[in-house]
ChimeraX commands (.cxc) that place a marker at each C-alpha (Angstrom):
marker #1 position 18.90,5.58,-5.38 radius 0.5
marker #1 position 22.09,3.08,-5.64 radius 0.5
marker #1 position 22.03,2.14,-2.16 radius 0.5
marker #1 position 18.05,1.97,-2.65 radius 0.5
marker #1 position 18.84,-0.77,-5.52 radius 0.5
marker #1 position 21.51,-2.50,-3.72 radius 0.5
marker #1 position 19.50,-2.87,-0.72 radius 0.5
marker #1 position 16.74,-4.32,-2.87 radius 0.5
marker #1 position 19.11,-6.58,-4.23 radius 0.5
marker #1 position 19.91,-7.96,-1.47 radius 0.5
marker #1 position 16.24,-8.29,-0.56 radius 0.5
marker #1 position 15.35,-10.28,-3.50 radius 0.5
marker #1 position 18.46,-12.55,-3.11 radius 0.5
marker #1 position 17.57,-13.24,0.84 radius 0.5
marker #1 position 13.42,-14.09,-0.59 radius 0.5
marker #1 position 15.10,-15.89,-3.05 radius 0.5
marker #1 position 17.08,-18.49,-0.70 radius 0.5
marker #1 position 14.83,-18.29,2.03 radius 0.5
marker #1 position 11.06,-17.93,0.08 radius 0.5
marker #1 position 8.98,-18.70,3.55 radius 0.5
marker #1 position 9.75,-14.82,4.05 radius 0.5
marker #1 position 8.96,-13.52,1.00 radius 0.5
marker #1 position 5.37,-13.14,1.22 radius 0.5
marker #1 position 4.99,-12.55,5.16 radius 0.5
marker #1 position 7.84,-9.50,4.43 radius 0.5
marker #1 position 5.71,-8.43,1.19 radius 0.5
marker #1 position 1.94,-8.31,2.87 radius 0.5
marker #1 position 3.99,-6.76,6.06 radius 0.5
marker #1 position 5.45,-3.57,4.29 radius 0.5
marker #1 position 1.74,-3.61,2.39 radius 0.5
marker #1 position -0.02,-3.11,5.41 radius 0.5
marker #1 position 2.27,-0.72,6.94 radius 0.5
marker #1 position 1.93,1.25,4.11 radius 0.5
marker #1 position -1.95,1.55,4.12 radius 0.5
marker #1 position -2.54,2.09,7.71 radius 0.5
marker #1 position -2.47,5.55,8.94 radius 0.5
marker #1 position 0.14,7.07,9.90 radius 0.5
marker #1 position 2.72,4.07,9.43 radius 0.5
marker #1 position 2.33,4.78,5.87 radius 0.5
marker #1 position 4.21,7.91,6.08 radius 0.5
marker #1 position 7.18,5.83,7.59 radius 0.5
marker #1 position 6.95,3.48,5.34 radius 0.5
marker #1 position 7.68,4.08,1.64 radius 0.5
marker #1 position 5.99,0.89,0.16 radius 0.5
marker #1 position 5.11,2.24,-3.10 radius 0.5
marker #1 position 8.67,3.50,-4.22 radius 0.5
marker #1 position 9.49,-0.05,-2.73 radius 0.5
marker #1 position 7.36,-2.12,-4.18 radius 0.5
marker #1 position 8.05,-0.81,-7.75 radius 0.5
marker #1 position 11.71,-1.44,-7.37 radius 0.5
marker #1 position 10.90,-4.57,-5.68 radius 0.5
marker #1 position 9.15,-5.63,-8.81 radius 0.5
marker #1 position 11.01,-4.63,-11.22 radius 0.5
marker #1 position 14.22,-6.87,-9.69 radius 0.5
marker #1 position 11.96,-10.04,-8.42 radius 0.5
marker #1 position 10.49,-10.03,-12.14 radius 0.5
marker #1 position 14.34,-9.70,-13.74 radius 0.5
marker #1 position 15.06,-12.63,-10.84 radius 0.5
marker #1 position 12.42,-14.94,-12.59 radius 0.5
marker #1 position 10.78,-14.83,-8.70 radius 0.5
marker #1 position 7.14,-15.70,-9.06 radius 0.5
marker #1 position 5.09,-12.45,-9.14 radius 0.5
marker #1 position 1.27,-13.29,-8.46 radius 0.5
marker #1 position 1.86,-14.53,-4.96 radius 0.5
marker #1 position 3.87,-11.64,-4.03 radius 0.5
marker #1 position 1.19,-9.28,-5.70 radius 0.5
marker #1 position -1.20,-11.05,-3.92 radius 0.5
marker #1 position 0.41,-10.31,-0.86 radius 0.5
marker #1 position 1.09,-7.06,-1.20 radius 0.5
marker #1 position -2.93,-6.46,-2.34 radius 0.5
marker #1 position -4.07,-8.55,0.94 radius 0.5
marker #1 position -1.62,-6.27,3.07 radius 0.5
marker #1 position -2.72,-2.85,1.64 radius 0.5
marker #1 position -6.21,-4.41,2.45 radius 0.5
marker #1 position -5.78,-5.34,6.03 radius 0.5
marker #1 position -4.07,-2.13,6.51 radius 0.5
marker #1 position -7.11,0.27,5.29 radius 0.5
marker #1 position -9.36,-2.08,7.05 radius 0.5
marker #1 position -7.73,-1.65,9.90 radius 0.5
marker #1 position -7.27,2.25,9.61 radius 0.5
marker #1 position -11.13,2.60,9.02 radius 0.5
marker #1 position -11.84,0.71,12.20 radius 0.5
marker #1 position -9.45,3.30,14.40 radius 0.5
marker #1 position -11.37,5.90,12.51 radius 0.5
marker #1 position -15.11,3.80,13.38 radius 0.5
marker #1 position -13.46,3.41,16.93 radius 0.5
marker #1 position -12.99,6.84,17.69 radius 0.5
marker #1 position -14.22,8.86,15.59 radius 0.5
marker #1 position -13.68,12.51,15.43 radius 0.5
marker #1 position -11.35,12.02,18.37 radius 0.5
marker #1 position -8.57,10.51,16.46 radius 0.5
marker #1 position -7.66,14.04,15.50 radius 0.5
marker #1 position -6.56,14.81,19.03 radius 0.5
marker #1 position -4.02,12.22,19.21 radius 0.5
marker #1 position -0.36,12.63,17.74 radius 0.5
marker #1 position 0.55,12.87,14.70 radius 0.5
marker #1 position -2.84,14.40,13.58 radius 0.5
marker #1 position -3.00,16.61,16.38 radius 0.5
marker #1 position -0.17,18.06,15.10 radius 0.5
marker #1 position -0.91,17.90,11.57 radius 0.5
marker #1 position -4.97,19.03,11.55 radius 0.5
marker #1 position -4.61,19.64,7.77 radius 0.5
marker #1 position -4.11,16.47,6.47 radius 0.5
marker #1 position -6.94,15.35,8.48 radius 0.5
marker #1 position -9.08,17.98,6.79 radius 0.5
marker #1 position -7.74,17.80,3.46 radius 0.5
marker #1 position -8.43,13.91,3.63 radius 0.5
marker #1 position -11.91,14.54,5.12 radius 0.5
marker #1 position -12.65,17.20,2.06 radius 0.5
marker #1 position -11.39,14.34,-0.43 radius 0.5
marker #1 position -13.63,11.75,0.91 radius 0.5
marker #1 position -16.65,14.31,0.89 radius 0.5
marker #1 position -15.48,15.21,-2.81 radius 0.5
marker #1 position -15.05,11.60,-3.99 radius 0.5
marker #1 position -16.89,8.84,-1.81 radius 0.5
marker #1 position -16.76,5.50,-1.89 radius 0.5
marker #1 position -14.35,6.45,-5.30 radius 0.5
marker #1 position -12.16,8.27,-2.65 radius 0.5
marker #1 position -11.74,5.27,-1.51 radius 0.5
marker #1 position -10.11,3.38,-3.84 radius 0.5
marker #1 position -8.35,6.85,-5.27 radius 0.5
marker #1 position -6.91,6.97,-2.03 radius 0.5
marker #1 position -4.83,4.27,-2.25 radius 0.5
marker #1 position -2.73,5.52,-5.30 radius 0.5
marker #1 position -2.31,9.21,-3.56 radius 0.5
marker #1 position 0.56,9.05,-0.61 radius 0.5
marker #1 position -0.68,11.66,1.18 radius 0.5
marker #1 position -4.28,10.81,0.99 radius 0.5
marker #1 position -3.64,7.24,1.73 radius 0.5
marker #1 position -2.49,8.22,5.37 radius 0.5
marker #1 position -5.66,9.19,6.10 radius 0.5
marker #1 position -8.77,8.49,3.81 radius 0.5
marker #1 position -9.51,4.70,5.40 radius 0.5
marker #1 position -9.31,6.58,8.71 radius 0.5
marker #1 position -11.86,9.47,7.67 radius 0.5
marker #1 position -14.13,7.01,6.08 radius 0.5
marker #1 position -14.41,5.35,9.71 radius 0.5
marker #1 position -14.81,8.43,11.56 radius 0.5
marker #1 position -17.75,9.47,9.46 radius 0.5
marker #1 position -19.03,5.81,9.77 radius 0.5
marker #1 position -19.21,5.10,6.05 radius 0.5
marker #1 position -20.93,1.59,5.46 radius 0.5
marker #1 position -18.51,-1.63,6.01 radius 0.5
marker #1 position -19.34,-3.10,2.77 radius 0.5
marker #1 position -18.95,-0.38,0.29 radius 0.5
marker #1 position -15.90,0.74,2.28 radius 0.5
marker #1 position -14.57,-3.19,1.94 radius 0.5
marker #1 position -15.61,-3.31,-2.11 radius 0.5
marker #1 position -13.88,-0.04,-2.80 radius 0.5
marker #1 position -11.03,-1.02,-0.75 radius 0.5
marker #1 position -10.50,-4.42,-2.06 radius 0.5
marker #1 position -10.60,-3.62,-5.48 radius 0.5
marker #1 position -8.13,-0.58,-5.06 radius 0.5
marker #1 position -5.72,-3.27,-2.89 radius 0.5
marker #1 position -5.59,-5.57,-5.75 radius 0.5
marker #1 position -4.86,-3.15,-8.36 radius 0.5
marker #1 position -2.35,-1.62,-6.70 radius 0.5
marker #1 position -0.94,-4.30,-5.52 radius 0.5
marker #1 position -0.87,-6.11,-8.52 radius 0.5
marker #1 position 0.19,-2.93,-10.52 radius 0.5
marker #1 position 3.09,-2.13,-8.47 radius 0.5
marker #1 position 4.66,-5.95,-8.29 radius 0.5
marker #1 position 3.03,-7.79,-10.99 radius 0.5
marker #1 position 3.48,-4.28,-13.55 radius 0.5
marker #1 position 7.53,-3.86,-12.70 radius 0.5
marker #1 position 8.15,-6.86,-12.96 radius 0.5
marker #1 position 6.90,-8.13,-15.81 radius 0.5
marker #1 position 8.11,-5.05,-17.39 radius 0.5
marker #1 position 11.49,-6.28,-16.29 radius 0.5
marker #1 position 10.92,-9.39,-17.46 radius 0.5
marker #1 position 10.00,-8.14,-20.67 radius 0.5
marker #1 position 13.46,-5.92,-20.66 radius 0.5
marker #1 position 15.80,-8.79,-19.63 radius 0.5
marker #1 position 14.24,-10.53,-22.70 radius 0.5
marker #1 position 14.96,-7.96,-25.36 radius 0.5
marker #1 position 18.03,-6.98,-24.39 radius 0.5
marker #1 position 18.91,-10.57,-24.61 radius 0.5
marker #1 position 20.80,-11.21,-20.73 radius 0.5
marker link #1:1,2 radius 0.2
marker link #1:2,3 radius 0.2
marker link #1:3,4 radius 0.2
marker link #1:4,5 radius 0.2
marker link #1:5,6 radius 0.2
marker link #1:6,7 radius 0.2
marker link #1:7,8 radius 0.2
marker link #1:8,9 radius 0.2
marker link #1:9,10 radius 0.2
marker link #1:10,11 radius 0.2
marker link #1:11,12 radius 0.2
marker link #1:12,13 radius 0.2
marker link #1:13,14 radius 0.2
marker link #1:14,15 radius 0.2
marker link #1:15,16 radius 0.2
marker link #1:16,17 radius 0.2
marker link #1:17,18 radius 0.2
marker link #1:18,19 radius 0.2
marker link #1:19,20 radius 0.2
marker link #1:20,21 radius 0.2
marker link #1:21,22 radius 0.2
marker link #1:22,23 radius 0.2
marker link #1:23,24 radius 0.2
marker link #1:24,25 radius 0.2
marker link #1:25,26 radius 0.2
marker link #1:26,27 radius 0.2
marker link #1:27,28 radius 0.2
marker link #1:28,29 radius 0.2
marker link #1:29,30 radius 0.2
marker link #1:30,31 radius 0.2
marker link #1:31,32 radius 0.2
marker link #1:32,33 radius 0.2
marker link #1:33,34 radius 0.2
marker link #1:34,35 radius 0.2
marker link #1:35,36 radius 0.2
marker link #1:36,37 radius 0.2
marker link #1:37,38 radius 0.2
marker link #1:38,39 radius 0.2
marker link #1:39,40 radius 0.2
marker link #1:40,41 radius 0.2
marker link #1:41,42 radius 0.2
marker link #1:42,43 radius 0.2
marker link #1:43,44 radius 0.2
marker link #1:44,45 radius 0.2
marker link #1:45,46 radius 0.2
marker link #1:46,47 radius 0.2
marker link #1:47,48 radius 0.2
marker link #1:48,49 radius 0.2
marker link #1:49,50 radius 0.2
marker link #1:50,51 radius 0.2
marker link #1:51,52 radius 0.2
marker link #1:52,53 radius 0.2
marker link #1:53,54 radius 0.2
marker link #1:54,55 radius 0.2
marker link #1:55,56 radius 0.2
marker link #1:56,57 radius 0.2
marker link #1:57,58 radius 0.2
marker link #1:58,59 radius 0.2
marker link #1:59,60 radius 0.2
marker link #1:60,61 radius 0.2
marker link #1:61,62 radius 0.2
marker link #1:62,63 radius 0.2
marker link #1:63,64 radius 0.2
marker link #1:64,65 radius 0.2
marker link #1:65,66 radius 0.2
marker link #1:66,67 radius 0.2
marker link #1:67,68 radius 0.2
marker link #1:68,69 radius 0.2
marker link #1:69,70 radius 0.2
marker link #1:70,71 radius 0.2
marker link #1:71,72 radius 0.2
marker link #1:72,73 radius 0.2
marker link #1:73,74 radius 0.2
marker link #1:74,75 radius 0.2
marker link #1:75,76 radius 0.2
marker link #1:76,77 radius 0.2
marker link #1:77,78 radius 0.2
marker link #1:78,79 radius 0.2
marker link #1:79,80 radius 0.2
marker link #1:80,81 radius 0.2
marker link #1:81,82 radius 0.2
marker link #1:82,83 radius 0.2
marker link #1:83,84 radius 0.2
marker link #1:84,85 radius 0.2
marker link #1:85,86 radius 0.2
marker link #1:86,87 radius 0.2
marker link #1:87,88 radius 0.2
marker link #1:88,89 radius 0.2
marker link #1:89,90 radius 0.2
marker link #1:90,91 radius 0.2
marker link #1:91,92 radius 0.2
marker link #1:92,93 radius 0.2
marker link #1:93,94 radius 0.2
marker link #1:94,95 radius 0.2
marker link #1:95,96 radius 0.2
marker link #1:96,97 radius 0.2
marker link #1:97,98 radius 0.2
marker link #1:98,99 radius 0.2
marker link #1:99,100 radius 0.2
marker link #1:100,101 radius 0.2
marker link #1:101,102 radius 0.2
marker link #1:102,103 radius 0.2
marker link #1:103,104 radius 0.2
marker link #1:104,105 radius 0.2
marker link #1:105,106 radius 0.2
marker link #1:106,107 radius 0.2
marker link #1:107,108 radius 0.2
marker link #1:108,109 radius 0.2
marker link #1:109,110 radius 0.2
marker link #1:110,111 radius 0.2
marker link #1:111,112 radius 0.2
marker link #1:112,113 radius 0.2
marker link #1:113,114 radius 0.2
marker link #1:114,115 radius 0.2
marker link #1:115,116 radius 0.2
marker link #1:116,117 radius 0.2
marker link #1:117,118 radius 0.2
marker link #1:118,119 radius 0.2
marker link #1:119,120 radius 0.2
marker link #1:120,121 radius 0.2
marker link #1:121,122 radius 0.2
marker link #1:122,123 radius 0.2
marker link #1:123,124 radius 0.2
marker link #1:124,125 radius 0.2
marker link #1:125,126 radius 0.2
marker link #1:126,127 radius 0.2
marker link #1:127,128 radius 0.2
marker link #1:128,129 radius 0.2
marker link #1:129,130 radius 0.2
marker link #1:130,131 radius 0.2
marker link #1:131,132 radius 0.2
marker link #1:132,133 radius 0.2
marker link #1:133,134 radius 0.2
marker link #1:134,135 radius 0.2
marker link #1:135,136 radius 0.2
marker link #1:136,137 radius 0.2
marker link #1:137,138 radius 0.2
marker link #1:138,139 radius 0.2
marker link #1:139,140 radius 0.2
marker link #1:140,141 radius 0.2
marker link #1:141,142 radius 0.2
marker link #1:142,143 radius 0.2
marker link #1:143,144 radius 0.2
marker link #1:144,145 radius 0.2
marker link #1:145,146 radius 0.2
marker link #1:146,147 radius 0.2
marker link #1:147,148 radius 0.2
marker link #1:148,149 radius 0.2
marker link #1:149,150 radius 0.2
marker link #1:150,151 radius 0.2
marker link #1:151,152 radius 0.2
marker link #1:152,153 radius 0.2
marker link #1:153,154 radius 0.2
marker link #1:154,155 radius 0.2
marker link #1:155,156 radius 0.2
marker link #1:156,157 radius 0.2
marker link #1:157,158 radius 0.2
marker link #1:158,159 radius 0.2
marker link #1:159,160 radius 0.2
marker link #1:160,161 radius 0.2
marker link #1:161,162 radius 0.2
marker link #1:162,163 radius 0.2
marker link #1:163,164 radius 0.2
marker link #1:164,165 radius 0.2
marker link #1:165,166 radius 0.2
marker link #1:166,167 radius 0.2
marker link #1:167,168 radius 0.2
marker link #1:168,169 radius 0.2
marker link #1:169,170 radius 0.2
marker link #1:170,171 radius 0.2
marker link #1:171,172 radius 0.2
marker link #1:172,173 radius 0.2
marker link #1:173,174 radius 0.2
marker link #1:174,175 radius 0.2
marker link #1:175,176 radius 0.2
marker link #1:176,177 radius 0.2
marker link #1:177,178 radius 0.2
view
């Protein structure tokens, strides 16, 4: 976790000097995070919480890069449902899914358990967020109540995960008087 924090550091110092990359790096590890099957490559949500928390004690500004991060998730579940729209069932014969036909299932079972509320669940659950955009495409769930659910999920966690650490931070720094 050291390294992890270091790393980060480092991250937040190289935004910092050079804050044309900040949000194209933020709404980049977003979206790779909430398309399927990058997500599990990706661990945006452990990121973004550090990522917060350090940007906030940096005095970075934190809506833009929430904002980022919620437009990224967003694009990334959009996209994910359109694979799912595009080929439909098929998707599950195509690596990694072929190899892993329980998640699909599991993340089909969630979506007929929740809905459009799976949705939006979805994006807070890891394992579920690898697949539930994708599973709402396949069984051609309608654009716009995919899109609402979606969107609003995005922005809270988005918003949550940046804006939340790092005011938190912020709020730290300031009562333990650095």
């Amino acid at each position: 976790m050291l390294q992890l924090e270091q790393w980060m550091h480092g991250l937040v110092e190289f935004m910092r000097l050079n804050q044309q990359w900040a949000l194209p790096i933020v709404f980049l590890i977003a979206f790779s995070e909430c398309v399927a099957v990058l997500s599990w490559l990706v661990p945006a949500t452990v990121f973004f919480t550090a990522f917060g928390a350090i940007a906030g004690a940096s005095g970075l500004n934190l809506v833009p890069l929430s904002l980022a991060a919620a437009l990224g998730a967003a694009s990334g579940f959009w996209v994910s449902y359109w694979v799912g729209l595009l080929l439909g069932p098929r998707v599950g014969h195509h690596w990694p899914l072929r190899d892993n036909p329980e998640l699909l299932r599991r993340g089909h079972d969630f979506f007929e358990k929740w809905g459009v509320l799976g949705i939006a669940i979805g994006h807070f659950f890891g394992p579920i967020r690898a697949v539930i955009a994708l599973v709402a495409g396949i069984v051609k769930m309608p654009f716009w109540p995919f899109q609402l659910a979606n969107f609003a999920a995005s922005f809270a966690w988005g918003f949550g995960l940046i804006y939340g650490a790092g005011r938190f931070s912020e709020f730290m720094v300031q009562i333990s008087g650095k």
